[in-house]
C-alpha positions as CSV (number, residue, x, y, z in Angstrom):
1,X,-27.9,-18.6,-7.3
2,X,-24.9,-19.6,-9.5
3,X,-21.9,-17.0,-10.1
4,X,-21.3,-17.5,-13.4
5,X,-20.1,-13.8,-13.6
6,X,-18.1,-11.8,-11.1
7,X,-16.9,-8.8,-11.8
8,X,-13.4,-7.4,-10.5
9,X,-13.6,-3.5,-10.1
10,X,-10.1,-2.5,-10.6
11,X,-6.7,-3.8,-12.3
12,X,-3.9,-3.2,-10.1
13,X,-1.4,-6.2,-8.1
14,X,-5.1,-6.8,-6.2
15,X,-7.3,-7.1,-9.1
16,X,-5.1,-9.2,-10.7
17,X,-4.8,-11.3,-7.7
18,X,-7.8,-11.4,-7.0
19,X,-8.4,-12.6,-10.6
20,X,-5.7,-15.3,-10.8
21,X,-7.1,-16.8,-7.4
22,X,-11.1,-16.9,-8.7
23,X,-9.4,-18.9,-12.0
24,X,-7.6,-21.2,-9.7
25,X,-10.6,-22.1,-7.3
26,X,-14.1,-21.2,-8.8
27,X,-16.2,-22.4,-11.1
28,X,-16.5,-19.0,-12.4
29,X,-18.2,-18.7,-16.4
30,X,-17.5,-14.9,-17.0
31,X,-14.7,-12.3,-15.9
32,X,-15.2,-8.3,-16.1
33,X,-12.8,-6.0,-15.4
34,X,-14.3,-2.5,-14.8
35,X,-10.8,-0.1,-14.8
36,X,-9.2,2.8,-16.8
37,X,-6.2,1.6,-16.5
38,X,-4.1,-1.2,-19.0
39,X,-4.0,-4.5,-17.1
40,X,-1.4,-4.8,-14.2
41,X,-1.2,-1.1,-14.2
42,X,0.3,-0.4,-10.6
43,X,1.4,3.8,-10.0
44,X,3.8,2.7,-7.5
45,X,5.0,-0.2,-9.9
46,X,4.4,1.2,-13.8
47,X,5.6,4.7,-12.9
48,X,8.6,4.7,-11.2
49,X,12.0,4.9,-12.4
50,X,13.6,1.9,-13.0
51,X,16.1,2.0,-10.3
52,X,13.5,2.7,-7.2
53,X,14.0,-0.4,-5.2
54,X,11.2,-2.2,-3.5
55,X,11.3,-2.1,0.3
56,X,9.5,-5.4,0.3
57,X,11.6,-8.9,-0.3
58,X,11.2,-11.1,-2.8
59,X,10.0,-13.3,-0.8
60,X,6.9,-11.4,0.5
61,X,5.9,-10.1,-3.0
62,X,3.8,-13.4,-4.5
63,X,0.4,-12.8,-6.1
64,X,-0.4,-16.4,-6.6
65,X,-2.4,-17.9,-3.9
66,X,-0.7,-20.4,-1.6
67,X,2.6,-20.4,-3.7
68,X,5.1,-17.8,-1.5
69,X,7.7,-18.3,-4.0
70,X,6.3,-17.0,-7.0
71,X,7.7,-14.2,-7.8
72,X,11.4,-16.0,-6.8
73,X,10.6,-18.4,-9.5
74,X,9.5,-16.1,-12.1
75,X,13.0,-13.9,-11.1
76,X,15.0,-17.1,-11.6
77,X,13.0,-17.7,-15.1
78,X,14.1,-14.5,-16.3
79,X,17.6,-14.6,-16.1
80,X,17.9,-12.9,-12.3
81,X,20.2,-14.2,-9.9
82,X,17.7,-13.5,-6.7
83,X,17.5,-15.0,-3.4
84,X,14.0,-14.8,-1.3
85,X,16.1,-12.1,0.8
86,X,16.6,-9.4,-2.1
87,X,15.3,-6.1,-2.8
88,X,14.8,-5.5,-6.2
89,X,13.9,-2.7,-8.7
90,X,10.1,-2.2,-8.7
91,X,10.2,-2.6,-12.4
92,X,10.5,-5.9,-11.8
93,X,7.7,-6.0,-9.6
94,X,5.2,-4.7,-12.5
95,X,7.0,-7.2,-15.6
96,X,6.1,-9.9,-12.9
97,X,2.1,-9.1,-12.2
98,X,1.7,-8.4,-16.4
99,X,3.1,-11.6,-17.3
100,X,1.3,-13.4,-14.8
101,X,-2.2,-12.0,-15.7
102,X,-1.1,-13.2,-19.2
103,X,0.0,-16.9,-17.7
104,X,-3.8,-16.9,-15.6
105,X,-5.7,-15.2,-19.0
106,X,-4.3,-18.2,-20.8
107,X,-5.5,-21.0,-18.2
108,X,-9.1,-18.8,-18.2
109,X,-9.5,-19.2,-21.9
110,X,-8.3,-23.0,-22.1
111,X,-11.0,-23.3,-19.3
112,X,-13.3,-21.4,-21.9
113,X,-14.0,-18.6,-19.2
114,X,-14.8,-15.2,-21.0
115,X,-12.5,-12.2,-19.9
116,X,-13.8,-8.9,-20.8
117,X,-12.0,-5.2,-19.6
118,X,-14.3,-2.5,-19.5
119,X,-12.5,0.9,-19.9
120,X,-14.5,2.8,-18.0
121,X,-14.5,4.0,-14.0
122,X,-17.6,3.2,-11.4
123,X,-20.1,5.2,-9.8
124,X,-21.7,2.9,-8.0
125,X,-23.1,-0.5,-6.9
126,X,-27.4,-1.1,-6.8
127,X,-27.3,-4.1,-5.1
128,X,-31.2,-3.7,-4.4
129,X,-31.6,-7.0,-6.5
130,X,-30.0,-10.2,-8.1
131,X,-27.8,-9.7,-10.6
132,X,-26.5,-6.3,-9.2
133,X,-26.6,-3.7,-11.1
134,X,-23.2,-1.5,-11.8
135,X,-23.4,1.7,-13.0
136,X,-20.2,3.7,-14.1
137,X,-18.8,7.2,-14.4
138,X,-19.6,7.2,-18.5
139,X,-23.7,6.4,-17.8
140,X,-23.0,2.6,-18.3
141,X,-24.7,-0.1,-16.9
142,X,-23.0,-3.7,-16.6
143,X,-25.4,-6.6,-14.5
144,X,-23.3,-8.8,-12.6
145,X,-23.6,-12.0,-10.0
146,X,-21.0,-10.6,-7.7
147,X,-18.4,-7.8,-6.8
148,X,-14.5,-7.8,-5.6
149,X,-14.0,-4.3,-5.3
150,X,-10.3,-3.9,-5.8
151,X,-9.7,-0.2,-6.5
152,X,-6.6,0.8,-4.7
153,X,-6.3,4.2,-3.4
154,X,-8.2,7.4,-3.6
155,X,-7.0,10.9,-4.3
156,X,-3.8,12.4,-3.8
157,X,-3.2,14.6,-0.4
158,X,-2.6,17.5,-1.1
159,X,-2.3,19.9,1.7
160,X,-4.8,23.2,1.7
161,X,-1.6,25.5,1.6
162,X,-1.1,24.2,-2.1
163,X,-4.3,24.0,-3.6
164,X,-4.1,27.4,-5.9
165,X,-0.9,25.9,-7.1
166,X,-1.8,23.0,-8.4
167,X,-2.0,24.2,-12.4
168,X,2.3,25.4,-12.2
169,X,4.4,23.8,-14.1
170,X,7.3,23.2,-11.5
171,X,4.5,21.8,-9.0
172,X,3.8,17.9,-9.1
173,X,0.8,16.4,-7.2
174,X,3.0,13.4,-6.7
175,X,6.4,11.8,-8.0
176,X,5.6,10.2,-10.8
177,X,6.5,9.2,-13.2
178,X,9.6,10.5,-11.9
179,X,11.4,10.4,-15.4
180,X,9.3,13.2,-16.2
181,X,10.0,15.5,-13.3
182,X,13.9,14.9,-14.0
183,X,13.3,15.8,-17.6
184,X,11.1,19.0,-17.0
185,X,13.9,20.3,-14.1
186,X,16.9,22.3,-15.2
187,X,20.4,20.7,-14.2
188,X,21.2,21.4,-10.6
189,X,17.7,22.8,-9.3
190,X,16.2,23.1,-5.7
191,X,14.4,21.0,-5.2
192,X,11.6,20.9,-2.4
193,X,9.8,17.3,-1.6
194,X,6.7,17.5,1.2
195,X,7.3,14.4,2.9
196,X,10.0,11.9,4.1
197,X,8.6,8.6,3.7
198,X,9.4,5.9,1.3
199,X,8.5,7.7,-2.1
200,X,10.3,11.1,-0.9
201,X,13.3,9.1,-0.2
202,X,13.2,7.3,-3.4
203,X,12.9,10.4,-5.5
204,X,14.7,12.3,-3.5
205,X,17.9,9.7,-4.3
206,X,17.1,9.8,-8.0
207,X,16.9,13.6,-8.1
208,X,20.4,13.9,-6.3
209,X,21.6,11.1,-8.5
210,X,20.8,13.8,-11.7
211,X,22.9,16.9,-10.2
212,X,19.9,18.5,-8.0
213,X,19.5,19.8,-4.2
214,X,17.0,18.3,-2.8
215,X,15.1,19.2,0.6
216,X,12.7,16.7,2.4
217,X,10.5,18.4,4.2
218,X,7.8,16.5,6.9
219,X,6.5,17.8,10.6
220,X,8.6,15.2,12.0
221,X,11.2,15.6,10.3
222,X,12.2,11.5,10.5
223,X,13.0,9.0,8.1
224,X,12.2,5.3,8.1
225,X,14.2,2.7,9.8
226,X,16.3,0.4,8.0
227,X,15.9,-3.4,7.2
228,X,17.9,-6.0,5.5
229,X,14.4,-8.3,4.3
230,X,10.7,-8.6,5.3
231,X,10.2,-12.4,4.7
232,X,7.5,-14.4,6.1
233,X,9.1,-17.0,8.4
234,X,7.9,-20.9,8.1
235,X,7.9,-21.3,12.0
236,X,6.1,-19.4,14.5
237,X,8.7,-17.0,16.7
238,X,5.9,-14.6,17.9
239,X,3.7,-15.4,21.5
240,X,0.7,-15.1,19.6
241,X,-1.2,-16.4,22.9
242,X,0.3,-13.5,25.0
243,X,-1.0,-11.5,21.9
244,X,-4.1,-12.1,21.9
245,X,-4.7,-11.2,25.4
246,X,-4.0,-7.5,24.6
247,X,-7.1,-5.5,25.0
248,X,-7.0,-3.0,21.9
249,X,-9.2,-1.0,24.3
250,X,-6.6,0.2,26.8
251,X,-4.8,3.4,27.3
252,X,-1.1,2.8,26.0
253,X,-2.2,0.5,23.4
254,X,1.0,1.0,21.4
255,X,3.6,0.2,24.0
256,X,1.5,-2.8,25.1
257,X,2.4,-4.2,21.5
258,X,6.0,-3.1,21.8
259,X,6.5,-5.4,25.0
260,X,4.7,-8.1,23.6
261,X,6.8,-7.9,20.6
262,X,9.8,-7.7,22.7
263,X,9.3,-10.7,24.7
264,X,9.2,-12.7,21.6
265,X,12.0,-10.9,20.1
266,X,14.3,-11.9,23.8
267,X,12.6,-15.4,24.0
268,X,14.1,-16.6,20.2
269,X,17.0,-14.1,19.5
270,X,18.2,-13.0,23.2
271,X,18.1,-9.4,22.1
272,X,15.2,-6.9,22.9
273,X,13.8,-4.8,21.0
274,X,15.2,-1.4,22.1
275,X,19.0,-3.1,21.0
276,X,18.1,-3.3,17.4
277,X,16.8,0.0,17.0
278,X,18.8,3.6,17.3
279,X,18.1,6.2,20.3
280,X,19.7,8.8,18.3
281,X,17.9,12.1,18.3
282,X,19.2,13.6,15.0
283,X,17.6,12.0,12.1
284,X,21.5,11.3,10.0
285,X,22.8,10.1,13.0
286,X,20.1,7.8,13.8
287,X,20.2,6.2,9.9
288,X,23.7,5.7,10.3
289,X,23.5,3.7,13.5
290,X,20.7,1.6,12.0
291,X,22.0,1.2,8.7
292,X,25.1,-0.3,10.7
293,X,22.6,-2.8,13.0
294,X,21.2,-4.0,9.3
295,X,24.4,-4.5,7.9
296,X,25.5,-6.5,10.8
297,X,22.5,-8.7,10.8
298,X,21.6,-7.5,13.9
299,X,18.1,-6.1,13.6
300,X,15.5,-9.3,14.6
301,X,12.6,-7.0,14.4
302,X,12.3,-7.7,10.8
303,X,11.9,-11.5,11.1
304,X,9.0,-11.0,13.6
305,X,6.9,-7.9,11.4
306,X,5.2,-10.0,9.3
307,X,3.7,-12.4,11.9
308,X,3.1,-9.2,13.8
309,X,1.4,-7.8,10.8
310,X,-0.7,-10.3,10.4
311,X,-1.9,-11.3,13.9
312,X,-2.6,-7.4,14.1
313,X,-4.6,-8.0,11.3
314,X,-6.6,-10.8,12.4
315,X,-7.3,-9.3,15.8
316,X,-8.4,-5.9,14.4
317,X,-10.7,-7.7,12.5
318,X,-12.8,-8.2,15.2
319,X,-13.4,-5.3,16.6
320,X,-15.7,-2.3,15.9
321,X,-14.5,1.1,14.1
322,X,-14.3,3.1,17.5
323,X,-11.2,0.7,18.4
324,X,-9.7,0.4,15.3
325,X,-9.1,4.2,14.8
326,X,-7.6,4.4,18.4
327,X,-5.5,1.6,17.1
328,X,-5.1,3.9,14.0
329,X,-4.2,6.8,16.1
330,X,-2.0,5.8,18.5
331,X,-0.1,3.1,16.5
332,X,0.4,3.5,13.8
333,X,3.0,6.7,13.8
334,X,5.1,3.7,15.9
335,X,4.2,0.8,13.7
336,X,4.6,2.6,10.4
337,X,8.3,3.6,10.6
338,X,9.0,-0.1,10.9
339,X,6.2,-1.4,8.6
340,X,7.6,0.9,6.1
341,X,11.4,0.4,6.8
342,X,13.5,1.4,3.8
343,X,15.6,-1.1,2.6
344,X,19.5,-1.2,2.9
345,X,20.5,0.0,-0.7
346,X,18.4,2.4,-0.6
347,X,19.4,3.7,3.2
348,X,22.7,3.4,2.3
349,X,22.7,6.1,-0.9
350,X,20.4,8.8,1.3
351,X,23.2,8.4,4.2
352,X,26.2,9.0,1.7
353,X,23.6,12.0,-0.1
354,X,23.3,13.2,3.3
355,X,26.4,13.6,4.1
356,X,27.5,15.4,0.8
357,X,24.4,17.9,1.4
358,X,23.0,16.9,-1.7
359,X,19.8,16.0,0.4
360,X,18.7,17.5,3.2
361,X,16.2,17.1,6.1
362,X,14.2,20.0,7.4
363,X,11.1,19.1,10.0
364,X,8.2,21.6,10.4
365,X,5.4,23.2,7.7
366,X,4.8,25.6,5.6
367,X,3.7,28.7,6.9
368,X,3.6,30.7,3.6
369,X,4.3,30.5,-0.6
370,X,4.9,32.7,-3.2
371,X,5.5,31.4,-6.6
372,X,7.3,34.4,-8.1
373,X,10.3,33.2,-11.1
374,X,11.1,30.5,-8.3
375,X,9.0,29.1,-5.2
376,X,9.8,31.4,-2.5
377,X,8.7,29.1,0.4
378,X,8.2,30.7,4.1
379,X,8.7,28.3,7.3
380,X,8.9,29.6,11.0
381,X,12.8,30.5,10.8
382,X,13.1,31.8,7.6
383,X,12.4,31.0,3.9
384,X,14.3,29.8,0.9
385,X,14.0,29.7,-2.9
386,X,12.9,26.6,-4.8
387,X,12.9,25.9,-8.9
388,X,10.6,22.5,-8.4
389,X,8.0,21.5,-5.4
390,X,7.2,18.1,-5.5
391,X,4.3,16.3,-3.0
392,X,5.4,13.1,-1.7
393,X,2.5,13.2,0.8
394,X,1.0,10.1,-0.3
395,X,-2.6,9.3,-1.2
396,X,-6.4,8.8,0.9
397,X,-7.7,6.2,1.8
398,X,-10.9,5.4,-0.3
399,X,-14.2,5.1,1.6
400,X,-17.6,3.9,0.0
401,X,-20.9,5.4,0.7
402,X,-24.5,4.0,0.9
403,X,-27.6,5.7,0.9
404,X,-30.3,6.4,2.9
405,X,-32.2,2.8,1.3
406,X,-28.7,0.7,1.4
407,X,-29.5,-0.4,-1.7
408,X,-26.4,1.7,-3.3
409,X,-23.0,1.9,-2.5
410,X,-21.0,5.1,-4.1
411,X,-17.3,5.3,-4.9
412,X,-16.9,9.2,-4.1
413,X,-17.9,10.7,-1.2
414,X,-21.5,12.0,-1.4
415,X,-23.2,14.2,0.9
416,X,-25.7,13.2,3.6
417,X,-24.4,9.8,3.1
418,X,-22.8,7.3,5.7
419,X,-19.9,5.2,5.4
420,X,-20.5,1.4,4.3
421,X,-19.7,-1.1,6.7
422,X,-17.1,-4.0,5.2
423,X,-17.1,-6.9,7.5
424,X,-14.6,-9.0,8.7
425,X,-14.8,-11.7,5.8
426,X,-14.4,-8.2,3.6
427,X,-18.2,-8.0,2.5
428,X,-20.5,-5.0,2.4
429,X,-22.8,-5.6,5.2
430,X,-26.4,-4.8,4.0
431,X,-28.2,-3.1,7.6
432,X,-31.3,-3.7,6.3
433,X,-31.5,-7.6,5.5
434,X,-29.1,-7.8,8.1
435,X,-27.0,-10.1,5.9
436,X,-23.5,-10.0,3.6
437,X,-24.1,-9.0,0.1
438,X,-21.6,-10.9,-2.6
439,X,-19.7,-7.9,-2.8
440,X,-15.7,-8.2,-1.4
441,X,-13.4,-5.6,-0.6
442,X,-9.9,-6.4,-1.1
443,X,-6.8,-4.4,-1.0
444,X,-6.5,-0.9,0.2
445,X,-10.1,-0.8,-0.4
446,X,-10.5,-3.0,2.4
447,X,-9.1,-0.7,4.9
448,X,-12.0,0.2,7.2
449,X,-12.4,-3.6,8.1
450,X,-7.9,-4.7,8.2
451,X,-6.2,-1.5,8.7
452,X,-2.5,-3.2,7.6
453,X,-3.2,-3.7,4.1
454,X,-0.9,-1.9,2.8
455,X,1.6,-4.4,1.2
456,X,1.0,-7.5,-1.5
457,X,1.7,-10.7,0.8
458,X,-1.3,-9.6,3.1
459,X,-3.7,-9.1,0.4
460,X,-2.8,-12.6,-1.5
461,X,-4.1,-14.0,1.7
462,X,-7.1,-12.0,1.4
463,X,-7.8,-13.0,-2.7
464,X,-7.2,-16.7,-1.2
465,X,-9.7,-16.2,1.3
466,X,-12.5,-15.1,-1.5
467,X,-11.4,-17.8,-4.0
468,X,-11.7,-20.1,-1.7
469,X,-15.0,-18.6,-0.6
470,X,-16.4,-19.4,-4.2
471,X,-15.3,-22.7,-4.6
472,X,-17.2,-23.5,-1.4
473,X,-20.0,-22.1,-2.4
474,X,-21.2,-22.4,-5.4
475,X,-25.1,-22.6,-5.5
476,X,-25.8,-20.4,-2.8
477,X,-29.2,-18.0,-2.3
């Protein structure tokens, strides 16, 4: 069969990666995008505020295939004075992936391939026959050659405790857009964020910035680490043979990366690993002594994350869903407060907001809530008032379900249904035929098969990958 049309299910940085790598290696006649969202529409990107910083460099942020300086040259193009080091606003991040969808929809149509955008969200997939057969949430159906499923995350988490709360008007689901909370919350509120990661700290910085108390609240009760870039290096510093050995089957998984990481980390820089990070128990404490290591350019970890990162990747591929959620379980709570290191600007506000008590940390749970005039909100000390609640708790993961003929695959979770399998090489696997349909998962949709997918440089490798894929093989059964 030919595949003259492929549809792209989803709009976000990987759909429209995905997209601008099928124009620059297939053959392809027709584009569809299936999404309700405009084109390039990223939450994380379109709705923040304008001064939430990326925690990703500029160098690491490309969505062109085999062109890592992308996004440095479009910054340069624009007037920015930028160097592959930099964290910038995320603003930036989402003028970049809308003008290059505009760039690649201009190099599709002088190639006369058709682009349509169908406003609409999908059910699910019959891929029982050739063309499949898409069938979306507004009783559409759309016939199609093949699939890159690119739909991002699922819902947002919202823990049980808060579920009858939902419909108040000073309760968000999530952050953004954040201009809106700030509008909607008298001058110098309480202000209680559930979480402590990346988006709590950002919005918790802009909502101290605008005269409010803010409280970041998490079980842990810990904040990121600190980095001054996350660019991938052009030579090799990590033993990736020493690596490779690591059986993802053994009990202490996560410190068996850490000392293979350390190795590499004495072998090129003469520093372990343990110098470069703080031992500190209290969480201010411990920022301010990292924030001091990243100021002093004295934190190596970073140069070695994203080989780490993708090496993890590759390996994890391979192995079957038993290992990766161990791998899942025990190391990720390790390998997440470095993969998602806030960066320097942004560590250095939430120390000085610290310090004034215009944020504060608090670790535990809720235990109880009453929303009287204000959120009276009940821990295991105590309780305290609150005009605003806001969940930073992130979103789910999306999973895909077939049925009991595999000839469907669902995007919301059905009952009596198991979980598709996505290969390594990101394809539905069809246990019947025993084969690979043409359907690709990329991007956080690809989870299940590459756990660390969670940034844009490791899924422009991916969108390279399937390009590629279709250039080689064009006439195919």
């Amino acid at each position: 069969m030919r595949f003259d049309h492929i549809t792209i299910i989803g709009n976000g940085v990987s759909g429209i990666a995905t997209f601008i790598s099928l124009i620059m290696y297939s053959n392809v006649r027709n584009i569809t995008f299936i999404s309700p969202n405009e084109m390039g529409y990223s939450e994380a990107f379109s709705e923040a505020s304008k001064e939430m910083i990326c925690n990703t460099s500029v160098g690491s942020i490309s969505i062109v295939p085999n062109n890592q300086n992308d996004f440095l040259l479009f910054l340069i193009s624009i007037g920015e004075s930028v160097t592959v080091d930099d964290f910038v606003p995320r603003s930036l991040v989402e003028l970049y992936i809308k003008k290059r969808y505009e760039l690649f929809y201009g190099v599709a149509l002088s190639k006369g391939i058709v682009i349509k955008h169908i406003k609409d969200k999908v059910q699910c997939i019959n891929y029982s026959n050739s063309p499949y057969l898409i069938k979306t949430e507004n009783n559409k159906e759309h016939l199609t050659d093949a699939i890159v499923v690119c739909s991002g995350y699922s819902n947002n988490r919202i823990p049980s405790m808060f579920e009858k709360h939902l419909k108040q008007e000073t309760f968000y689901i999530n952050p953004y857009p954040l201009k809106k909370v700030i509008e909607k919350s008298p001058r110098n509120s309480n202000v209680l964020i559930i979480g402590s990661k990346l988006s709590a700290i950002e919005t918790s910085i802009h909502l101290a910035k605008n005269k409010h108390i803010v409280t970041m609240l998490s079980p842990s009760g810990e904040i990121p680490a600190v980095r001054g870039h996350t660019v991938p290096l052009r030579t090799s510093i990590l033993n990736k043979n020493s690596f490779e050995k690591i059986n993802f089957k053994d009990r202490g998984l996560g410190k068996k990366i850490i000392n293979e990481i350390n190795k590499s980390l004495i072998k090129n820089f003469k520093n372990p690993v343990y110098s470069q990070v703080s031992r500190e128990i209290i969480p201010i404490d411990r920022l301010r002594e990292e924030l001091n290591l990243a100021l002093d350019g004295k934190i190596y970890w970073q140069d070695i994350m994203v080989e780490v990162i993708d090496k993890l990747n590759e390996l994890l591929l391979t192995q079957d869903i038993d290992v990766k959620n161990k791998f899942i379980n025990q190391c990720m709570p390790i390998i997440d407060r470095y993969m998602g290191a806030c960066s320097i600007q942004s560590a250095e506000i939430l120390l000085e907001k610290l310090i004034d008590n215009k944020i504060k940390l608090r670790n535990g749970v809720v235990n109880k809530i009453i929303k009287e005039e204000k959120w009276n909100v009940f821990w295991q000390d105590g309780s305290e008032l609150f005009d605003t609640i806001i969940l930073a708790t992130g979103r789910e993961y999306p999973n895909f379900y077939i049925n009991d003929n595999d000839n469907e695959v669902f995007f919301n979770k059905k009952e009596f249904l198991k979980k598709a399998t996505i290969t390594k090489n990101y394809r539905l696997f069809n246990n019947k035929m025993n084969s690979e349909e043409h359907i690709w998962f990329v991007g956080i949709s690809s989870h299940s098969a590459i756990p660390l997918i969670n940034a844009i440089y490791p899924v422009t490798l991916q969108v390279q990958e399937v390009g590629e894929w279709f250039r080689l093989n064009e006439n195919v059964t």
